[in-house]
Every structure is written in structure tokens, then in C-alpha cells.
Steps between C-alpha positions, in 0.01 A plus 500: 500500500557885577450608865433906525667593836336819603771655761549821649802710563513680841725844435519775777232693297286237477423154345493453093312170404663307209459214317752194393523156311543176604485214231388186719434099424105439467381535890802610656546803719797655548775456675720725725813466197233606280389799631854607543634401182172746359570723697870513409453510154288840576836646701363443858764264679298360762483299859145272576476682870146384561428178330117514634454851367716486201701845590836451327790779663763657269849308530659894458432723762512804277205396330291735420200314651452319835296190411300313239156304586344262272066606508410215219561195300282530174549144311183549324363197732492577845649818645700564813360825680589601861167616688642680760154517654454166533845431612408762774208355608642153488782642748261585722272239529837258552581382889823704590617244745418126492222438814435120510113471587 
């Protein structure tokens, strides 16, 4: 099964979306070697940083890029897609300190 990661690229003057291409096992997502072994084979050498997020770090710090951030997962079956709104809201709404009632 392909798996269409849809990532983007932050440089100083801005962020480039891209695409790459993970070949998976039938209901499988991927998994952390994955994404770095795609990435890899694109010439990014890559640290997970943010395993929540998906924001991978160049290894070199002369990079000519500061981070890369997985946005989606398309499998063809279900997609992965952050919604930062929703995460915001869901932030907010969330206790920020346990109160027992």
C-alpha cells in the first residue's frame, strides 16, 4: 500500500510543502524508521524531535533548513490531518491542574 506523506520544509524565507513515498503493509501506518529512512533517501538526515507533532530536526547544523513537520498521511483510506483549531480548542477546554471534586 502507498502512503503520500504531505510534509513541509520550514527555510528562513519561508515554508515549501513537499510530498514523499512510503510503501506500507495493508493497514499499517508508519513508523518513526520509516519516515526517516524516506526522508533520507530524499537527502534530509533527520532527528524525530516531536513525536506528537511529527517535526523531524536536521542531524547537521548547517542545514539549510531548521525543521521538517509532517501535515498528512494520505493512504487512500483514512487520512491523518492536524486541525490545529480543534487541537486549540481542545487545549482550552482541558483542566490545567487536577481539582478532585
Amino acid at each position: 500500500m502507498e502512503c503520500i506523506v504531505h510534509f513541509e520544509v520550514m527555510h528562513s524565507e519561508g515554508p515549501k510543502e513537499l510530498r514523499g513515498l512510503i510503501f506500507l503493509d495493508e493497514g499499517k501506518l508508519p513508523t518513526e524508521a520509516d519516515f526517516l529512512k524516506m526522508f533520507e533517501e530524499m537527502g534530509y538526515k533527520l532527528r524525530l524531535t516531536d513525536r506528537e507533532n511529527l517535526v523531524f530536526e536536521p542531524i547537521d547544523s548547517g542545514a539549510g533548513y531548521s525543521k521538517i513537520r509532517v501535515r498528512r498521511l494520505d493512504t487512500g483510506e483514512k487520512s491523518y490531518k492536524e486541525d490545529g483549531e480543534l487541537k486549540s480548542l481542545l487545549s482550552n477546554l482541558m483542566p490545567r491542574e487536577f481539582r478532585p471534586i
